[in-house]
Kinemage of the C-alpha trace (Angstrom):
@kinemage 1
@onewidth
@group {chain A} dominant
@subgroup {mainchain}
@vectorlist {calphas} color= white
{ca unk a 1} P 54.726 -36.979 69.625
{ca unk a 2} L 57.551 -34.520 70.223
{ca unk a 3} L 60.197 -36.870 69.180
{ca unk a 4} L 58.362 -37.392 66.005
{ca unk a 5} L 57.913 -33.765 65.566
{ca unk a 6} L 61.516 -32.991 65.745
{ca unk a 7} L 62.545 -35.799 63.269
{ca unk a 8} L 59.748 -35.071 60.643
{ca unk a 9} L 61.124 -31.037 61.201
{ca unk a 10} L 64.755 -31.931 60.691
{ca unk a 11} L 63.916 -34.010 57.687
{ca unk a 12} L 61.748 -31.181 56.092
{ca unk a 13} L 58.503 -32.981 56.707
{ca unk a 14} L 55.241 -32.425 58.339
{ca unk a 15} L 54.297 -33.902 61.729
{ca unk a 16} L 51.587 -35.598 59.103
{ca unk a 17} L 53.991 -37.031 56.396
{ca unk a 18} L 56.320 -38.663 59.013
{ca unk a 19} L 53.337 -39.932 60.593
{ca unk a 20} L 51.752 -41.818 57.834
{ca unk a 21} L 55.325 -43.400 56.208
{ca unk a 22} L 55.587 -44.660 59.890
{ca unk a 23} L 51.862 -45.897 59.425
{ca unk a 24} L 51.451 -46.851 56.014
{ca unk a 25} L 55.410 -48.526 55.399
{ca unk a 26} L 55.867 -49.043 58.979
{ca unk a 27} L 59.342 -47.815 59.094
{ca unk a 28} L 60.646 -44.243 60.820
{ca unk a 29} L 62.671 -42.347 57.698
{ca unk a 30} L 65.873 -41.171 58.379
{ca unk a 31} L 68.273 -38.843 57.111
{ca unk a 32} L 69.937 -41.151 54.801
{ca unk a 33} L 66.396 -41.970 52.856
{ca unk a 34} L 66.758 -39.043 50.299
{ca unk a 35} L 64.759 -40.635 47.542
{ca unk a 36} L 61.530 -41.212 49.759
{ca unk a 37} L 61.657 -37.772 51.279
{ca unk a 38} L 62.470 -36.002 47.855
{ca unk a 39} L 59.162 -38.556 46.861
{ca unk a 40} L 56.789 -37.509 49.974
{ca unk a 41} L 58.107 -33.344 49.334
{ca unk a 42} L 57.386 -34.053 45.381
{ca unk a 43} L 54.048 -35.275 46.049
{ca unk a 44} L 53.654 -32.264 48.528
{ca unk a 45} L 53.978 -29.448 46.075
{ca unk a 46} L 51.575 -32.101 43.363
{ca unk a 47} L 48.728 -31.558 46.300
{ca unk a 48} L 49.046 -27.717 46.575
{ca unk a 49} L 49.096 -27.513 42.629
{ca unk a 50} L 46.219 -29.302 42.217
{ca unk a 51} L 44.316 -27.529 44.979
{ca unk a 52} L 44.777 -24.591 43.244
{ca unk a 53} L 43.874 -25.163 39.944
């Protein structure tokens, strides 16, 4: 859990976020997967925006 703290933190994640690509694509993201952690961050700010409509 630590370990997976640290990488989602160094990637700009959430403990969450990390967690699910590693559950839902089955693959651990690393620093040289810009376009899925721009994607995952993108969808991030869509969320808050829509909660606070």
């Amino acid at each position: 859990m630590l370990l997976r703290m640290d990488r989602a933190e160094r990637l700009g994640l959430t403990y969450e976020e990390y967690t699910l690509e590693i559950l839902e694509r089955g693959r651990h993201l690393r620093e040289e997967d810009t376009e899925r952690i721009s994607a995952i961050k993108a969808a991030r700010k869509r969320r808050r925006v829509r909660h606070l409509d």
